[in-house]
N, C-alpha and C positions, 0 to 999 in steps of 0.2 A: 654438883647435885642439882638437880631441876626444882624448879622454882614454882610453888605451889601458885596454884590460881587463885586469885583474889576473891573469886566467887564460886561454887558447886550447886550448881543445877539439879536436886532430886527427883527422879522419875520414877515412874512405875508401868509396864507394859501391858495392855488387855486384850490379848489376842487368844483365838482357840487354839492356831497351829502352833506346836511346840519347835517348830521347824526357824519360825517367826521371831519368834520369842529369843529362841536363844540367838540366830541372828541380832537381833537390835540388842541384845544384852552385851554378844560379844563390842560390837558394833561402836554401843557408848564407853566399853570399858578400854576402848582406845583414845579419849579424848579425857586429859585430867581433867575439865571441869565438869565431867556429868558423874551420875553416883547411880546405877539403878539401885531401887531398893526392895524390887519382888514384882513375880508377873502373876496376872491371873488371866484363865481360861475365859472368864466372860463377866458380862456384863455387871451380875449379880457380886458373883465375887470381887469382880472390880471397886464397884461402889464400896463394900465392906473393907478392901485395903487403902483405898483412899482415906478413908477418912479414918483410919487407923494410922496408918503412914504421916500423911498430911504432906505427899510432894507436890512440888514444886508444878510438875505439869503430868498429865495425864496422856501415854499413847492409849489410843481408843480404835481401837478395828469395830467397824458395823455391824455385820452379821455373824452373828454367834450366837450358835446354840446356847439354851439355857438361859439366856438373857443376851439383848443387842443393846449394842454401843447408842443406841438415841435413847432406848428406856433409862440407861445407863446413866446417860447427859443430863438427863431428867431430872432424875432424883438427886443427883450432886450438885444440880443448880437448886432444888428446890431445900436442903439441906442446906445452901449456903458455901457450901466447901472452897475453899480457898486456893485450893489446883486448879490450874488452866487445862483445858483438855483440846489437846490436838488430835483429830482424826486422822486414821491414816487409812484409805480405803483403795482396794484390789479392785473392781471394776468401775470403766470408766463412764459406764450406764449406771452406776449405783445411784438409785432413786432415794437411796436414803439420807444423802447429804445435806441438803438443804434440808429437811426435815432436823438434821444434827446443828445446824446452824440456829432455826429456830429454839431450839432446847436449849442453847448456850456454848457452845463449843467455838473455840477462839482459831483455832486454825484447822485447814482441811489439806493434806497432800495423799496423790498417789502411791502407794507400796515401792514405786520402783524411782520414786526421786531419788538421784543422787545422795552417797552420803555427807556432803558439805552443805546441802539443801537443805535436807535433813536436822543437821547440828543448827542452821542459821536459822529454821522452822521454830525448833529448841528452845532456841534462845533467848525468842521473838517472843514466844508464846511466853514465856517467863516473867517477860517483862509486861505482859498484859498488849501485846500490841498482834494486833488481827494479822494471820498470815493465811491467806488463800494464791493459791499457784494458780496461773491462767489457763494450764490444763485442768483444774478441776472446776474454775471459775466457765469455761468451755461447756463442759456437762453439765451445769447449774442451767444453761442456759432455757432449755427446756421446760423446768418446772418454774420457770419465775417470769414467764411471758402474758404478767398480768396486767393488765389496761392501768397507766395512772387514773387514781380517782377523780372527779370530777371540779375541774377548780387550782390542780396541782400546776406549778408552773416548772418550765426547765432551768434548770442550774445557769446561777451566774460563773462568770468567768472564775472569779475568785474562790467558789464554790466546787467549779472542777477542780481548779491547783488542790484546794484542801483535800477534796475525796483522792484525786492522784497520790498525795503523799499518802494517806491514810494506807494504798494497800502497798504501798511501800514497805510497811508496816512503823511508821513514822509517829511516835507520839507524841500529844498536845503541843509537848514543849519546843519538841526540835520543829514540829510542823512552824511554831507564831514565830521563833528564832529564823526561819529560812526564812520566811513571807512579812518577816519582818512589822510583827502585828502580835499583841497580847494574846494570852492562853484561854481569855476570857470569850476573845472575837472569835477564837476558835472555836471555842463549844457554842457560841451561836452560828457559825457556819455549820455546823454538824446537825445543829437543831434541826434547822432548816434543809439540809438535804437528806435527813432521815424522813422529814415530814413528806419533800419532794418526790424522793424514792419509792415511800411507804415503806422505809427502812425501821427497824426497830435497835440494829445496833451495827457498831461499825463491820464486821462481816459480810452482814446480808444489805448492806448500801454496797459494798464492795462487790457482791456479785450482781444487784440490780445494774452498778456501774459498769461493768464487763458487758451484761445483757443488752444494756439500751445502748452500747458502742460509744459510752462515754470514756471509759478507760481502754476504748482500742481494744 
């Protein structure tokens, strides 16, 4: 008899394509630790099963009629909600990502990432640790080629290592564990390279980091 997983990841889907939907439904009901628990068409509706539901993590598609996935972001960040929302976005021009970044949203993948990408995206996000893929970090590029402000200095050595693990998706604890350095040093390296950045959380440091060719 197979042997249950120590943990279940609850999800809920927010896409318009029913096509979509039942794709990632089938998708996660191959993997014992995920649990879908109900998709909705869009945004609006989304927000009302979230916080009915209360999973685990949120898939979020952009654009949707009737309500889009950053209005979406919005209001379940400004609610408080306790789901993590990974977006999952169809065009690699989508001008709306970074904007979903800004609202709150903890990880960003392409429609057609792998599904082991996918599940590790999941997983990531569950645990509260930033997941942005380099191809969508790639399209970010664009909308965040804004001058540091005046005064800002460049990352020290130690300040790259931390942002590098960070989009690893590496948290506090494994980051001061590998660097061999307290959880405490770490939130003031993150201070400071959010301040550097003109980052306001670890995602969008992570894609300044892509843009400025610090994370290659």
């Amino acid at each position: 008899m197979a042997q249950e997983p120590a943990r279940v990841i609850t999800l809920i889907v927010v896409d318009d394509h029913p096509v979509v939907r039942d794709g990632l439904r089938g998708m996660f009901a191959s993997a014992a630790d995920f649990r879908v628990l109900g998709e909705a068409a869009d945004g609006v509706e989304g927000v009302d099963m979230a916080v009915r539901l209360d999973p685990d993590v949120v898939l979020m598609d952009l654009r949707m009629p009737g309500g889009g996935g950053v209005a979406a972001i919005t209001e379940l960040t400004r609610r408080g909600a306790r789901s993590k929302i990974l977006v999952l976005t169809t065009y690699d021009t989508d001008s709306d990502t970074l904007p979903a970044i800004e609202a709150g949203a903890t990880g960003y993948l392409l429609k057609d990432a792998p599904r082991d990408e996918l599940f590790t995206a999941v997983r990531a996000a569950a645990d509260g640790r930033t997941v942005l893929s380099p191809a969508v970090a790639s399209r970010l590029i664009s909308r965040v080629r804004t001058p540091l402000p005046p005064g800002h200095e460049t990352l020290s050595a130690r300040e790259r290592e931390v942002l590098a693990l960070v989009a690893r998706g590496r948290p506090n604890r494994e980051i001061a564990a590998e660097l061999f350095i307290s959880e405490a040093t770490v939130k003031t390296h993150l201070t400071h390279v959010f301040a550097k950045l003109g980052a306001k959380d670890r995602a969008a440091a992570v894609a300044a980091g892509y843009e400025r060719g610090i994370l290659g």
